[in-house]
Residue frames relative to the residue before (quaternion, step in Angstrom):
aa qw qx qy qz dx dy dz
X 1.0000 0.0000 0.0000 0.0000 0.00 0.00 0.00
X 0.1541 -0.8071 0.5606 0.1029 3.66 -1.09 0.55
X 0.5572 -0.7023 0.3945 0.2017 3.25 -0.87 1.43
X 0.0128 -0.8378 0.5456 -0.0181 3.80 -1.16 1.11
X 0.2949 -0.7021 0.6104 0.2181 3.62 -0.90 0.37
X 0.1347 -0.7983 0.5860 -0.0349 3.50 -0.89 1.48
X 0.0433 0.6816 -0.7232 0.1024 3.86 -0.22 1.57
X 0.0160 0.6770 -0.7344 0.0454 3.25 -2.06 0.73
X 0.2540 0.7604 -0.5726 -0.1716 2.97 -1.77 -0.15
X 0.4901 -0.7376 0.4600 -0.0640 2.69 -1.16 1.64
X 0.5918 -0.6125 0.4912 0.1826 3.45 -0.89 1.12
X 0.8125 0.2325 0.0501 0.5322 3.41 0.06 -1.91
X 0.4872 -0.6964 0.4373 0.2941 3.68 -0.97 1.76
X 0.5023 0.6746 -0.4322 0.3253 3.72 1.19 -1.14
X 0.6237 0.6404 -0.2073 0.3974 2.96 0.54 -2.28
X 0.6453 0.6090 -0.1500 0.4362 3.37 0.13 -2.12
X 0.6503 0.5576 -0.2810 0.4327 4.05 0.69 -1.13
X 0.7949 0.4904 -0.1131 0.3388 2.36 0.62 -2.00
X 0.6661 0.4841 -0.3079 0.4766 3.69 1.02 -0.79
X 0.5464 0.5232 -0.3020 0.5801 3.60 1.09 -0.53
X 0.7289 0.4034 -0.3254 0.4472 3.53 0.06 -0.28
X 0.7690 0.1702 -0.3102 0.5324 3.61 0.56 -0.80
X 0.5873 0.5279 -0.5265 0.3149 3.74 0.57 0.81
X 0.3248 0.7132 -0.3265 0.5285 3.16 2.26 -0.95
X 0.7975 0.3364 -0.2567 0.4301 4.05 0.27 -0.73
X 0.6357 0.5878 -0.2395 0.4392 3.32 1.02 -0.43
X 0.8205 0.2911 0.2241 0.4381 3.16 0.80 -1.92
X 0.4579 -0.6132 0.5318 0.3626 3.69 -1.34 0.48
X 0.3837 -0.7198 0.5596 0.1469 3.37 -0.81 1.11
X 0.0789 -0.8633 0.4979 -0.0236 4.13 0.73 1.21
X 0.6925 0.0347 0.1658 0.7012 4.05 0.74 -0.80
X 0.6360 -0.5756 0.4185 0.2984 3.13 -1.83 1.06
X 0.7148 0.1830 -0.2238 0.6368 4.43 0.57 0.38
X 0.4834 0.6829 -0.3049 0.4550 3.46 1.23 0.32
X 0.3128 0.7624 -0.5435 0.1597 3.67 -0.28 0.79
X 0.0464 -0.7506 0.6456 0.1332 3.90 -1.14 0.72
X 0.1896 -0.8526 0.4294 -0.2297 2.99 -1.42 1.49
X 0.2061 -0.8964 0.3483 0.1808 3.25 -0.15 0.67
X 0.3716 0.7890 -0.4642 0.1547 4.25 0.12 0.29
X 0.7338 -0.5120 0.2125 0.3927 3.56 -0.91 0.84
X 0.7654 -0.1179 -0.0077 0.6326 3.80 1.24 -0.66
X 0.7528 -0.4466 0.2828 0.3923 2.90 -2.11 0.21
X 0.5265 0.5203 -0.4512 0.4984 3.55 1.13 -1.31
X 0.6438 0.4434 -0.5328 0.3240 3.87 -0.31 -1.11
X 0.6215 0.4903 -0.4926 0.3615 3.82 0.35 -1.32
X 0.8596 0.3508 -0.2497 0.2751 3.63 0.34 -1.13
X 0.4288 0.6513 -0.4341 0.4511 3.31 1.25 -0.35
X 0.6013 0.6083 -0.3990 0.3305 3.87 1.14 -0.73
X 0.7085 0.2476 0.0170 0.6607 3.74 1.37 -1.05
X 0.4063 0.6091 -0.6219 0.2776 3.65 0.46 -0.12
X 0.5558 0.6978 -0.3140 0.3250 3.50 0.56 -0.02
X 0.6422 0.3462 -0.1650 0.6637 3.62 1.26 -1.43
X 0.3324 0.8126 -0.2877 0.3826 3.84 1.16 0.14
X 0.1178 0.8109 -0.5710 -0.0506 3.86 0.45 0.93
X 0.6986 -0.3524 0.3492 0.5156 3.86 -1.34 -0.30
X 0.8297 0.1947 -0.2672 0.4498 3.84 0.33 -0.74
X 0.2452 0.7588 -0.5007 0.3367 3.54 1.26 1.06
X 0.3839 -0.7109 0.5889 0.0203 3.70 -1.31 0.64
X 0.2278 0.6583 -0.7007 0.1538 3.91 -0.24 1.05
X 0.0762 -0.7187 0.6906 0.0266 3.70 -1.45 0.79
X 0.1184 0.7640 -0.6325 -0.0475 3.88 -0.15 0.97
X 0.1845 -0.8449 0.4999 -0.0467 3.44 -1.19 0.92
X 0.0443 0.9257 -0.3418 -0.1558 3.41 0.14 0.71
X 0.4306 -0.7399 0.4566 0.2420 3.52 -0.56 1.02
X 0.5070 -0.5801 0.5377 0.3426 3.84 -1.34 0.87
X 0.8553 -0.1438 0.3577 0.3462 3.29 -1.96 0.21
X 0.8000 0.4193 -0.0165 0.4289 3.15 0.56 -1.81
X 0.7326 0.4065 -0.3629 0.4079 3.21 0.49 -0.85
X 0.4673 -0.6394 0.6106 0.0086 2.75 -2.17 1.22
X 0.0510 -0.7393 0.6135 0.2730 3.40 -0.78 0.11
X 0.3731 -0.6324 0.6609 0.1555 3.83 -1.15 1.27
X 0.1242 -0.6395 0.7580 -0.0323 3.89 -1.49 1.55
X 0.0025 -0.6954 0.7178 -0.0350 2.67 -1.52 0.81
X 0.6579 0.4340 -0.3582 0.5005 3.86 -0.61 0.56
X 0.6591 -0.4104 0.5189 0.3577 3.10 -1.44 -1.39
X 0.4568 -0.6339 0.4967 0.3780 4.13 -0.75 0.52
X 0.7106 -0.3798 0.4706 0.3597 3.74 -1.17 0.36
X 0.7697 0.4353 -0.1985 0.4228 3.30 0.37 -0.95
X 0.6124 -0.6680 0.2548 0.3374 3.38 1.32 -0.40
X 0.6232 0.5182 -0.2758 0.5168 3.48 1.58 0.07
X 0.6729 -0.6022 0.2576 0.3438 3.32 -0.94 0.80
X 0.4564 -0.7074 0.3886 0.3746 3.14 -0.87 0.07
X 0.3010 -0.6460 0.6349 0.2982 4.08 -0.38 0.88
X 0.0811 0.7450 -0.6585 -0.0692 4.09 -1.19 1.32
């Protein structure tokens, strides 16, 4: 599996929920439109929500090398610290 950062924004809260939730199962939940993830490709990440997905909707999947690191600073969405 190879490792992806998943930012959006969504228009409609429903919509918005809905994409957050089935990434929320999938995926570390890093910032509120902010998710890392792991799945074989970029299309796969989106094919997962391309659905809740209108025309003036926003999806960015990004996939990070072997190497790359992501650097936290602050606190997780969810409220717990961050582990750096």
């Amino acid at each position: 599996m190879k490792r992806f950062v998943a930012c959006y924004d969504i228009s409609s809260n429903s919509e918005r929920t809905k994409v957050m939730r089935r990434f929320k199962k999938e995926g570390f939940h890093s910032q509120l439109s902010f998710f890392e993830l792991e799945a074989p490709s970029a299309q796969a990440v989106s094919e997962r929500v391309k659905q809740f997905l209108s025309r003036t909707d926003r999806l960015a999947v990004i996939r990070l090398s072997k190497k790359g690191k992501i650097k936290r600073i602050g606190s997780l969405f969810e409220g717990t610290e961050w582990v750096l």
